[in-house]
C-alpha positions as CSV (number, residue, x, y, z in Angstrom):
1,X,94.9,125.6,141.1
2,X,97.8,126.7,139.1
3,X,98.2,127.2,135.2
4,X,100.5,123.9,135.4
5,X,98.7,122.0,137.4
6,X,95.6,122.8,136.0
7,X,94.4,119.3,134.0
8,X,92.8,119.9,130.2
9,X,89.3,119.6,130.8
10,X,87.0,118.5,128.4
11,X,84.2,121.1,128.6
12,X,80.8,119.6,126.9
13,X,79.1,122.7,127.8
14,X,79.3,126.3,129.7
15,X,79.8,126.2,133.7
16,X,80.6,122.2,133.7
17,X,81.6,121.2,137.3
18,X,81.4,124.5,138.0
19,X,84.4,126.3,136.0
20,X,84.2,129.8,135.1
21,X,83.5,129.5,131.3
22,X,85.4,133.2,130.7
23,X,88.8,131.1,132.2
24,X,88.6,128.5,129.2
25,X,90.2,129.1,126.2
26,X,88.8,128.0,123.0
27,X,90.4,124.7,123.3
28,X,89.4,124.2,127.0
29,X,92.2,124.9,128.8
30,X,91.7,125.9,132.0
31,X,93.7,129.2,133.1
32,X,94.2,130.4,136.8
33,X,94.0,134.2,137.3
34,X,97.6,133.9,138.1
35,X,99.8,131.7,136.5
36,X,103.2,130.5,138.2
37,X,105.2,128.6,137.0
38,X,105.9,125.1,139.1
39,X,106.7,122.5,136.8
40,X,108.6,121.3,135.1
41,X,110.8,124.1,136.0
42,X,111.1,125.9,139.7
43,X,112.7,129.1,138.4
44,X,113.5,131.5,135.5
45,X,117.1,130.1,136.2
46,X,115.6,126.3,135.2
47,X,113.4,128.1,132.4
48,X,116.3,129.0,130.3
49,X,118.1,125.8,130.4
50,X,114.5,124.0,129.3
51,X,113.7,126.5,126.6
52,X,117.4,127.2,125.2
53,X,117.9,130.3,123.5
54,X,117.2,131.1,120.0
55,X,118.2,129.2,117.3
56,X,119.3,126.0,119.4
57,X,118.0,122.5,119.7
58,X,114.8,122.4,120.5
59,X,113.8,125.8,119.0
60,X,111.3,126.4,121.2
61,X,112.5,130.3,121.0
62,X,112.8,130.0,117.3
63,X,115.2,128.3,114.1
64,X,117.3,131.3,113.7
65,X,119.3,133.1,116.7
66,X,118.4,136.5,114.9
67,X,114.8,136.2,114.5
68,X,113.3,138.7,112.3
69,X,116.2,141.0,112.8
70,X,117.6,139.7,110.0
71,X,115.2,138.7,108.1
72,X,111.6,139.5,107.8
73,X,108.7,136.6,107.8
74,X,107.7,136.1,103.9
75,X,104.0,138.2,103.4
76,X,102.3,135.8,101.6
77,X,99.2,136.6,100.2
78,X,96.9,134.1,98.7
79,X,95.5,134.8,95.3
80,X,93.1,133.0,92.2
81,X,89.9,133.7,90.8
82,X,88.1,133.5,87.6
83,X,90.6,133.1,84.8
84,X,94.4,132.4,84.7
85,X,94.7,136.1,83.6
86,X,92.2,137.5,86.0
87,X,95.1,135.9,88.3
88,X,98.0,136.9,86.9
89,X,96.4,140.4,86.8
90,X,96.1,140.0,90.8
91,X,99.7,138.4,91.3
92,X,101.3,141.5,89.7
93,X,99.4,144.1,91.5
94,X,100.3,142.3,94.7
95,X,104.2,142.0,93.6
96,X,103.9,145.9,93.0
97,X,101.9,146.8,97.0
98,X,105.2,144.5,98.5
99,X,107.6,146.3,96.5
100,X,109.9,149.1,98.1
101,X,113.3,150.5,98.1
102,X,115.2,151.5,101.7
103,X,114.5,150.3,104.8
104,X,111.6,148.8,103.5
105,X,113.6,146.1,101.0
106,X,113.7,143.9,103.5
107,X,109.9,143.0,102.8
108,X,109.6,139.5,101.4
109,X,106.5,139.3,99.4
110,X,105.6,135.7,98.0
111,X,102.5,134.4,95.7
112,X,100.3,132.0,97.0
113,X,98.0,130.8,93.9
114,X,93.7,129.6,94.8
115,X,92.6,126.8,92.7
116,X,89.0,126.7,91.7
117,X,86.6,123.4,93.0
118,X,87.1,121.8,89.7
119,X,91.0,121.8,89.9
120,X,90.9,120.9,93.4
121,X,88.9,118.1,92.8
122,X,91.1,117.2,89.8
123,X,88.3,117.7,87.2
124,X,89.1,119.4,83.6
125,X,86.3,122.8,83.3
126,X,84.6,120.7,80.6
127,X,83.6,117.7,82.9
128,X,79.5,117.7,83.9
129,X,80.4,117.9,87.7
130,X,82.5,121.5,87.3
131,X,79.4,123.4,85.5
132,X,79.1,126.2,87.6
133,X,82.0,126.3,89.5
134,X,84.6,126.9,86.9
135,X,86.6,130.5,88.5
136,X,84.4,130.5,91.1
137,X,86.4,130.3,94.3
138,X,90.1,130.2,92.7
139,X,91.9,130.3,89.3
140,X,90.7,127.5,86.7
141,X,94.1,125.5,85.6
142,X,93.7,122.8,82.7
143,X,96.5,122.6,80.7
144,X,100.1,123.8,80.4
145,X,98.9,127.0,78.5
146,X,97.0,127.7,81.4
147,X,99.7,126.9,83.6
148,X,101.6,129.4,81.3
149,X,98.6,132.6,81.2
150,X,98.7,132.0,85.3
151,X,102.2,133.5,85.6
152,X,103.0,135.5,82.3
153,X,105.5,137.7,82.8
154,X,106.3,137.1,86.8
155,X,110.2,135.8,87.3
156,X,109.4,132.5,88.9
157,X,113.4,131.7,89.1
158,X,113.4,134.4,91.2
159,X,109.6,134.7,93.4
160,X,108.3,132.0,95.5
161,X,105.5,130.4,94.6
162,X,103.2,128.7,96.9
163,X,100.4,126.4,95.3
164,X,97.3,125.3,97.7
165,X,96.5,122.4,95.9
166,X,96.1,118.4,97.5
167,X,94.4,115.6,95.4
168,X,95.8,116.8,92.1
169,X,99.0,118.3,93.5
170,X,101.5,116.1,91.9
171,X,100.0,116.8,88.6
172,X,99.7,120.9,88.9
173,X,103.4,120.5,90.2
174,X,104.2,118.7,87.2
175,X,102.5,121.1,84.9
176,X,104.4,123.9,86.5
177,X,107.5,122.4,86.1
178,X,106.9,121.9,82.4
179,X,105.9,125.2,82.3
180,X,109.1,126.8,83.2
181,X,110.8,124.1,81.2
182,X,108.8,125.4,78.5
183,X,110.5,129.3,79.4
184,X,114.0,127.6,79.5
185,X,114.3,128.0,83.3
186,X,115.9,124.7,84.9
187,X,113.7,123.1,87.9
188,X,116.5,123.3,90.0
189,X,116.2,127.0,90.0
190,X,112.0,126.7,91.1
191,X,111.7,128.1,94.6
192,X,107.7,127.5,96.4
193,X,105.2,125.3,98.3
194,X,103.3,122.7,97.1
195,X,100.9,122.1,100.2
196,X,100.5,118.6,98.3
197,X,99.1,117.2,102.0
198,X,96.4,114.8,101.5
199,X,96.0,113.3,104.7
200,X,94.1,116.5,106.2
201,X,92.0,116.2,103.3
202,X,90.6,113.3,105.2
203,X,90.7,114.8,108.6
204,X,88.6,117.6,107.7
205,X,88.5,118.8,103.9
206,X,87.3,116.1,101.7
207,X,89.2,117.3,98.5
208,X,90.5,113.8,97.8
209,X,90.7,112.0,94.8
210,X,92.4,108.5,95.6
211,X,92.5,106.0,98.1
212,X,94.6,107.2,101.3
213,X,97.0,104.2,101.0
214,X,97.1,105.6,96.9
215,X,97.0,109.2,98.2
216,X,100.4,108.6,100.5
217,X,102.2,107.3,97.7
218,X,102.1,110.3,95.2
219,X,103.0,112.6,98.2
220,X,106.1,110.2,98.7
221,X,107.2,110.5,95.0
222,X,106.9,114.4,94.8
223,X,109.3,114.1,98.4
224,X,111.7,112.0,96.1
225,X,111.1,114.0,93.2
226,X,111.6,117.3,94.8
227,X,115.0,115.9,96.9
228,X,116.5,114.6,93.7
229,X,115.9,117.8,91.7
230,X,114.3,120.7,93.4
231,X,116.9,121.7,96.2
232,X,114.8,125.0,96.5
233,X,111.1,123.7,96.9
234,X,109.2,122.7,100.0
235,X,108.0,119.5,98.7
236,X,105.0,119.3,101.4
237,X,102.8,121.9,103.3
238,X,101.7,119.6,106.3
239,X,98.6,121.7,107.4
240,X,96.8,122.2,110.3
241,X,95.0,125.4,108.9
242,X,92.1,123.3,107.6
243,X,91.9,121.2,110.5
244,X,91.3,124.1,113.0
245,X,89.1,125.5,110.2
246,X,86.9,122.8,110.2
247,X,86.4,123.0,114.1
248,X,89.4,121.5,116.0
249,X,90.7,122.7,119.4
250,X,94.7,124.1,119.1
251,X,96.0,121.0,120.9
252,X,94.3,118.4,118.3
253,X,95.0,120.8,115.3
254,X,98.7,120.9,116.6
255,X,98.7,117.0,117.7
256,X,97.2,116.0,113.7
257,X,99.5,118.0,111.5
258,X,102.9,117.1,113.6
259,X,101.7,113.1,113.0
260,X,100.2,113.6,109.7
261,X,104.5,115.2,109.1
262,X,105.4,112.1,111.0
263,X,103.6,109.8,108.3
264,X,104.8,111.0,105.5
265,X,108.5,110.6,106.9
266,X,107.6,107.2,107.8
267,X,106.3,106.4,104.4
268,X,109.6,108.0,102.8
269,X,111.7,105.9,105.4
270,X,109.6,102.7,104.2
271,X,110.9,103.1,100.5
272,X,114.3,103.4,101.5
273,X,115.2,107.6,101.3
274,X,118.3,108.9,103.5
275,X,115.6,111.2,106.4
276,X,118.6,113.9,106.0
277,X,117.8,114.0,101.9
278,X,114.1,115.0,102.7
279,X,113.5,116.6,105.6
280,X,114.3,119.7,105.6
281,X,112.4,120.6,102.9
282,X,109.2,119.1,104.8
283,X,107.2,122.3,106.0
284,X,103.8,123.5,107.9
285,X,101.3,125.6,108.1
286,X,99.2,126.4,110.9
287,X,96.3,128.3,111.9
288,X,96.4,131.8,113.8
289,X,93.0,131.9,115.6
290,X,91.7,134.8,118.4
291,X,93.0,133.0,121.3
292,X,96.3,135.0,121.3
293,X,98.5,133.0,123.7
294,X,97.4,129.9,122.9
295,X,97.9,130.1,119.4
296,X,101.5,131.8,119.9
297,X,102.4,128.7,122.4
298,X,100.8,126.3,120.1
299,X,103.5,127.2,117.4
300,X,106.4,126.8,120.2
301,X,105.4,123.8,121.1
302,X,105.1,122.6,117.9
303,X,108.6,123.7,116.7
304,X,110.1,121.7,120.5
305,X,107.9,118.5,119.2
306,X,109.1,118.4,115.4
307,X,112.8,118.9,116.3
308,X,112.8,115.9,119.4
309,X,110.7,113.3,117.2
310,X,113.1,113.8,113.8
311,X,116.4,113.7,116.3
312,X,115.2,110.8,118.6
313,X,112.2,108.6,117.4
314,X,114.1,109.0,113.3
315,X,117.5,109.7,113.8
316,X,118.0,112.7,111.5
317,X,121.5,114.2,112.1
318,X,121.2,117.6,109.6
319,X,120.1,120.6,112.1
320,X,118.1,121.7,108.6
321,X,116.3,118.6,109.5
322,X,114.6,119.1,113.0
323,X,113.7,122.9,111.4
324,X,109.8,122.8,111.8
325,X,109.0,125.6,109.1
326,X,105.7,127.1,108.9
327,X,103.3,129.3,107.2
328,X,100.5,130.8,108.9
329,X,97.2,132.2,108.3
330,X,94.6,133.9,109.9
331,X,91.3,132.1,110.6
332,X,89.6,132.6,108.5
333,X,87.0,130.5,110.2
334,X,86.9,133.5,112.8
335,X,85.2,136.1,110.4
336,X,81.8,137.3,110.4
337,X,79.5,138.5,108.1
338,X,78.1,140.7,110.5
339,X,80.4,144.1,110.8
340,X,82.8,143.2,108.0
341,X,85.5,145.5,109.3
342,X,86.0,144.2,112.6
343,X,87.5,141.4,110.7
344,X,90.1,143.3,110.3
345,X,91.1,144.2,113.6
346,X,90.8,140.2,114.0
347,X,93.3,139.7,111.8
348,X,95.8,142.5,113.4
349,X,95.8,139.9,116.6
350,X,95.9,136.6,114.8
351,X,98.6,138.1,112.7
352,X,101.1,139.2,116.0
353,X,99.9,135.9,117.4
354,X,102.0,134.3,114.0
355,X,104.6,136.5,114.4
356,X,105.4,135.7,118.2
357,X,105.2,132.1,117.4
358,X,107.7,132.3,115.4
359,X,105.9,131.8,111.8
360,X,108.7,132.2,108.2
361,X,106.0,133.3,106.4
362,X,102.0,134.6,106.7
363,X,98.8,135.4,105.2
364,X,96.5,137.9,106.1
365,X,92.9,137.3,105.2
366,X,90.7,139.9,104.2
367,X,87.9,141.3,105.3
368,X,85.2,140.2,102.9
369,X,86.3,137.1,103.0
370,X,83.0,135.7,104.9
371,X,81.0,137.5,101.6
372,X,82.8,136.1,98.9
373,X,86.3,136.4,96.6
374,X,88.2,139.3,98.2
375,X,88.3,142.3,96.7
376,X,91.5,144.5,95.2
377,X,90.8,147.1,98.9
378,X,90.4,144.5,100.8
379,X,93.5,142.5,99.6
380,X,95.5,145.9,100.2
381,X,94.3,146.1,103.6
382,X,95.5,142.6,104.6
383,X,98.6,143.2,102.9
384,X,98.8,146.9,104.9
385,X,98.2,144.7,108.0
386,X,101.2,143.0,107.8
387,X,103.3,145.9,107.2
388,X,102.3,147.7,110.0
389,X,102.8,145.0,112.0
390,X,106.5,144.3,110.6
391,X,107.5,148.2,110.3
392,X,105.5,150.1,113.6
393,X,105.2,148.0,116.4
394,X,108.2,146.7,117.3
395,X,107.8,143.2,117.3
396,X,110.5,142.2,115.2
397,X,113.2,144.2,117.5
398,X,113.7,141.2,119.9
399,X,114.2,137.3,119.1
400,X,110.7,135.4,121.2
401,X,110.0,138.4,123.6
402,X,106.9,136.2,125.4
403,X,109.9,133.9,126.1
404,X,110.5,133.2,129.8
405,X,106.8,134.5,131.0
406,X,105.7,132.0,133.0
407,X,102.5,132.2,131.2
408,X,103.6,131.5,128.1
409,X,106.4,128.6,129.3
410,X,103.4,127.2,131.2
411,X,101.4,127.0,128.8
412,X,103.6,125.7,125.7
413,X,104.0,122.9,128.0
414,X,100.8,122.1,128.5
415,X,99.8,122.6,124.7
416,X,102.8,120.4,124.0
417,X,101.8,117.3,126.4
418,X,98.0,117.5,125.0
419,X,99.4,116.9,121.4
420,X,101.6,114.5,123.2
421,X,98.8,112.4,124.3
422,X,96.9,112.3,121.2
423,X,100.0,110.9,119.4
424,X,100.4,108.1,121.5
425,X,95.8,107.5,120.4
426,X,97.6,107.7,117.1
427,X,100.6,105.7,117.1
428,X,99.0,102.3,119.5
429,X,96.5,102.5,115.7
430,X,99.1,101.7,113.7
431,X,100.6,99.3,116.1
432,X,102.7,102.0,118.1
433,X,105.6,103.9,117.5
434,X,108.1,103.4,114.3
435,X,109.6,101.2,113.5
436,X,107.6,98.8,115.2
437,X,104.1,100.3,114.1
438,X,103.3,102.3,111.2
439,X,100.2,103.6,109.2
440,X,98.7,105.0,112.3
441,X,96.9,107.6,110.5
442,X,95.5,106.1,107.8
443,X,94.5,103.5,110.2
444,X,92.6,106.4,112.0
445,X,91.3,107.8,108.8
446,X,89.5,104.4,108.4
447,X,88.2,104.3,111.5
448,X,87.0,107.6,111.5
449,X,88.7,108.7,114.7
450,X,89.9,112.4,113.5
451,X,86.5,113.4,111.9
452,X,84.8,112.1,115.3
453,X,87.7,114.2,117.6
454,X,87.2,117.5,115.6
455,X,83.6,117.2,115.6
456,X,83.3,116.5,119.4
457,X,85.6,120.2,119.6
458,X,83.5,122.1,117.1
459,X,80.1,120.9,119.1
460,X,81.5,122.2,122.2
461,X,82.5,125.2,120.5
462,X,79.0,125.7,119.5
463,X,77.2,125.2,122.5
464,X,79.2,128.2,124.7
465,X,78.0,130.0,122.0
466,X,75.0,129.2,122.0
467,X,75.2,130.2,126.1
468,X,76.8,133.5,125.4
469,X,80.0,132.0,127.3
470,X,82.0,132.5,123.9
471,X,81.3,135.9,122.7
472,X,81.4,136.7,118.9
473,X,81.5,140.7,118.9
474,X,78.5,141.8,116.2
475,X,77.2,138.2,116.4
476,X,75.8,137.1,119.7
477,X,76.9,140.6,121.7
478,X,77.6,144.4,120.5
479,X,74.9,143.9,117.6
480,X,74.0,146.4,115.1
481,X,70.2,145.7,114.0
482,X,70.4,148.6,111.6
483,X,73.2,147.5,110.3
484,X,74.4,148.6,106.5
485,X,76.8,146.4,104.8
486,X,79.9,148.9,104.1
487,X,82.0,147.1,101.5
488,X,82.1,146.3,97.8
489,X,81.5,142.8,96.9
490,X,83.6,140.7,94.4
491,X,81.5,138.8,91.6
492,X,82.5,136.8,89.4
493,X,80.4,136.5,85.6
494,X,79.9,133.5,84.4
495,X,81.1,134.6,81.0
496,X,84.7,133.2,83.2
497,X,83.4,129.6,82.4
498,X,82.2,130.3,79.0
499,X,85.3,131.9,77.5
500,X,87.2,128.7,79.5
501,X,85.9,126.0,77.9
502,X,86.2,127.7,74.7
503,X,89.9,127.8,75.3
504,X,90.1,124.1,76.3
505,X,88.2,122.9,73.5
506,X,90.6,125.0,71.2
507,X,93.2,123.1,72.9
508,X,92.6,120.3,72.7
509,X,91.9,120.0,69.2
510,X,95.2,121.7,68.2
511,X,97.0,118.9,70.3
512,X,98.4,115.2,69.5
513,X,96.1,113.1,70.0
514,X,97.6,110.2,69.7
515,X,101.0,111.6,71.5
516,X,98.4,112.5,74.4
517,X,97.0,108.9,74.9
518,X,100.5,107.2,74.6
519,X,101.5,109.7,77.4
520,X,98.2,109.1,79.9
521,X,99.3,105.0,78.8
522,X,102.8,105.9,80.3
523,X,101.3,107.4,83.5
524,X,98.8,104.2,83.9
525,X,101.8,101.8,83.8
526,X,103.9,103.5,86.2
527,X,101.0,103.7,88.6
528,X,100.9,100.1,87.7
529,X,104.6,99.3,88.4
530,X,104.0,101.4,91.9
531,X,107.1,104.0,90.0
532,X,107.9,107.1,91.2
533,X,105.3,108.5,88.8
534,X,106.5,112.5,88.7
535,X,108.8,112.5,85.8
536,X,105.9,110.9,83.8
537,X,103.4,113.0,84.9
538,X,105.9,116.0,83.3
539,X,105.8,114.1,80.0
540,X,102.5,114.0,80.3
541,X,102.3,118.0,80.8
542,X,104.6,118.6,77.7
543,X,103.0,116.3,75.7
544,X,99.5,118.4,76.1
545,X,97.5,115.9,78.2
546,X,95.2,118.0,80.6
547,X,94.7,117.7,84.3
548,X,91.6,115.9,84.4
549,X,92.8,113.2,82.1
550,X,96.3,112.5,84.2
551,X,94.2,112.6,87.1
552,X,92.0,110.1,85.6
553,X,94.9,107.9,84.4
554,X,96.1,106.9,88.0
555,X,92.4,106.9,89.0
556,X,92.0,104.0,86.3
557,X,94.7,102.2,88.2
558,X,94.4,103.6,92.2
559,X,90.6,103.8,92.2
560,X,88.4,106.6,93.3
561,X,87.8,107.3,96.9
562,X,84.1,107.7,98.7
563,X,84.6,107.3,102.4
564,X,84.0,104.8,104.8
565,X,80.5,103.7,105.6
566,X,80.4,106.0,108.8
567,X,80.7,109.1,106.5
């Protein structure tokens, strides 16, 4: 049976109808000890002509004909815990370990900014429900002074800022705006991320706040906000990461994000936006697990996919516009407790794996990640991983150099057609394909068919290794029983939370009070009116109105969302 040929079987357990469980990758593919090649091209000669080269329509070799030649992937490290200074203290340390002169300039080295549970969940650090959690697992952000402690001193005109951040995320945007409105910097001039993707929130994360019918809406109006005034902000993040986190094979995580993308543009087409005014500004990020070629052909395929759907089933005609962009990280779902630093040799491979995809930018996790916040060494070591990777080994000499293996050509085509198959599950939901059907996802939300998919994968994940068929090196095989743990630990005191809602109280009896409620009565009414409800929610930020009361304002009006009754 050849690679091509070979149909994706879906493996319940180790040895099913008697396959050789070490020939299965994590997402139970089937691979022959010798791959050829057969369809749907008979020859390198046929290969070329259904790949392209670099930089052409469909990009399954990549956006840009030079690759990282010319320009380096952006190392990205993510960054928040306890206080907004205890932050700000990180970002700058991280600014200075990406900074060089030389040959080494070419280094592109952006922030990525962790949001504690409380901001996540769009809750102020004085509400009952964040006691305890308050700086815990990211940066506490209230209030526009926050907003204003988190990046003190950093040239935000001039770094990219990426902000991981999905319920709340069109009112942390619009605190950050009004924050370097505030330092007399235009929003035009803003360069960054908002992941701001609330659909995989349902899939697999459960940090949402509103409705998803609600939830769609406010990522549509920071679309239309960010085309009408941000020209150098990715208004979305569409993100697979959690996805594959939370136990999904490749194909599904690939398959969910692309159509989660393909929702939102729906949604932005249903209120009337030019696709070319958006789109190219729509961006991804995806998950770099251990399965090397899989996860380097999953980002191929997913670049051919993007580009043919906004072309043919949308009709975008900028180039800009069929550009599938995406950040990757590491799994971080792949580390163990167990032996702490083999995570780091983990990494190394997941890391490549982003790079020979194709990824524009890439986070590194860190070894102590599995343990708790990570730790100043262990940040530098991820960081260090990266530049090795960009500066010793070569990679970046060449433009796709798995391209043309039959391996890899194989394989991105069978990735592609799995992801393929799920969207057409997807689409017949919503009624089929645009324009006839929409709402296919949210349609599948309610039904719970994407918690039900992922779970099926992570079950099956879980039982090879449970059989020893998927082997976890210092877990289930190569175990040290006398094992001492080797690395610091990051704590942090609770004196974070204390010495934060002292600050917020301070706040907010220095404030307006009565200018606050007149701007959380603005924000209900537009939620009300079903307005494009950013340029109020920025009012709202100036006017000293915290996070957890605009949240609350559209909750008044959208509702609060607890899952269907088969959660």
């Amino acid at each position: 049976m050849s690679l091509a040929s070979a149909s994706e079987s879906s493996i319940s357990g180790p040895g099913l109808d008697g396959i050789d469980p070490h020939s299965v990758t994590i997402s139970g593919l089937v691979i022959d000890r010798c791959s050829d090649h057969t369809a749907p091209c008979e020859s390198l000669r046929d290969i070329e002509q259904h790949i392209s080269f670099p930089g052409e329509f469909p990009f399954t070799r990549g956006l840009y004909p030079e690759g990282y030649r010319s320009r380096l992937w952006t190392m990205r490290q993510f960054a928040g815990f306890g206080s907004a200074d205890d932050t700000n203290a990180r970002f700058k340390y991280l600014l200075e370990q990406g900074s060089e002169e030389g040959p080494a300039a070419r280094t592109n080295t952006g922030l990525s900014t962790a949001f504690d549970l409380p901001t996540l969940m769009g809750r102020d650090s004085d509400d009952v429900l964040s006691a305890g959690e308050v700086g815990r697992c990211g940066v506490a952000i209230d209030t526009i002074e926050d907003m204003h402690r988190l990046y003190a001193d950093i040239p935000i005109d001039k770094v990219t800022v990426s902000q991981t951040i999905n319920g709340p995320a069109a009112v942390i945007w619009a605190m950050y705006i009004a924050m370097a409105k505030q330092r007399g910097i235009d929003q035009s001039q803003l360069g960054g991320t908002l992941q701001n993707d609330i659909l995989k929130e349902f899939h697999a994360q459960n940090e949402f706040i509103y409705p998803p019918e609600a939830s769609v809406k406010l990522v549509v109006d920071t679309i239309e906000h960010q085309a009408r005034h941000l020209p150098k902000w990715n208004s979305v993040s569409i993100s697979g990461y959690h996805i594959r986190e939370a136990g999904s094979t490749a194909v599904q995580e690939l398959a969910f994000t692309l159509r989660d993308g393909m929702e939102y543009v729906e949604a932005c087409l249903k209120r009337g936006m030019d696709i070319d005014a958006f789109a190219p500004r729509l961006s991804f990020f995806f998950n770099s697990h251990n399965e090397f070629f899989e996860e380097v052909c999953k980002l191929r395929a997913a670049r051919r996919i993007w580009a043919r759907m906004m072309r043919d089933r949308y009709g975008a005609k900028n180039k800009r516009s069929w550009y599938m962009k995406t950040h990757v990280q590491t799994a971080g779902c792949s580390l163990t407790e167990q032996q702490p630093l083999n995570n780091i040799v983990r990494v190394a491979y997941q890391a490549m794996a982003g790079v020979l995809g194709g990824c524009q930018s890439l986070h590194t996790d860190s070894m102590d990640e599995t343990l708790g916040l990570p730790t100043e060494q262990a940040v530098t070591v991820a960081l260090r991983t990266q530049q090795i990777l960009a500066y010793e080994t070569g990679v970046t000499r060449t433009v796709d150099p798995l391209g043309g293996s039959w391996f890899v050509e194989s394989l991105t085509d069978r990735v592609e057609a799995g992801a393929l198959e799920l969207f057409e599950e997807i689409d017949e939901m919503g009624g089929g394909a645009w324009p006839g059907g929409y709402g296919g996802v949210v349609e599948g939300i309610n039904r719970g068919y994407f918690r039900r998919k992922i779970a099926e994968a992570s079950y099956r994940f879980s039982e090879e290794a449970e059989a020893g068929d998927r082997i976890t090196v210092g877990v289930n095989a190569f175990r040290d029983e006398d094992e001492q743990r080797p690395i610091d630990i990051l704590e942090i005191s609770h004196e974070v939370e204390d010495k934060q809602l002292e600050r917020l109280t301070k706040f907010k009896k220095s404030r307006d009070a009565d200018g606050v409620e007149r701007a959380l009565d603005t924000i209900r009414e537009a939620c009300r009116n079903d307005e494009n409800v950013m340029e109020h929610l920025i009012e709202g930020a100036l006017a000293n109105c915290t996070l957890g009361e605009m949240v609350q304002a559209m909750a008044d009006v959208f509702g609060r969302y607890g899952g269907g009754p088969e959660w």
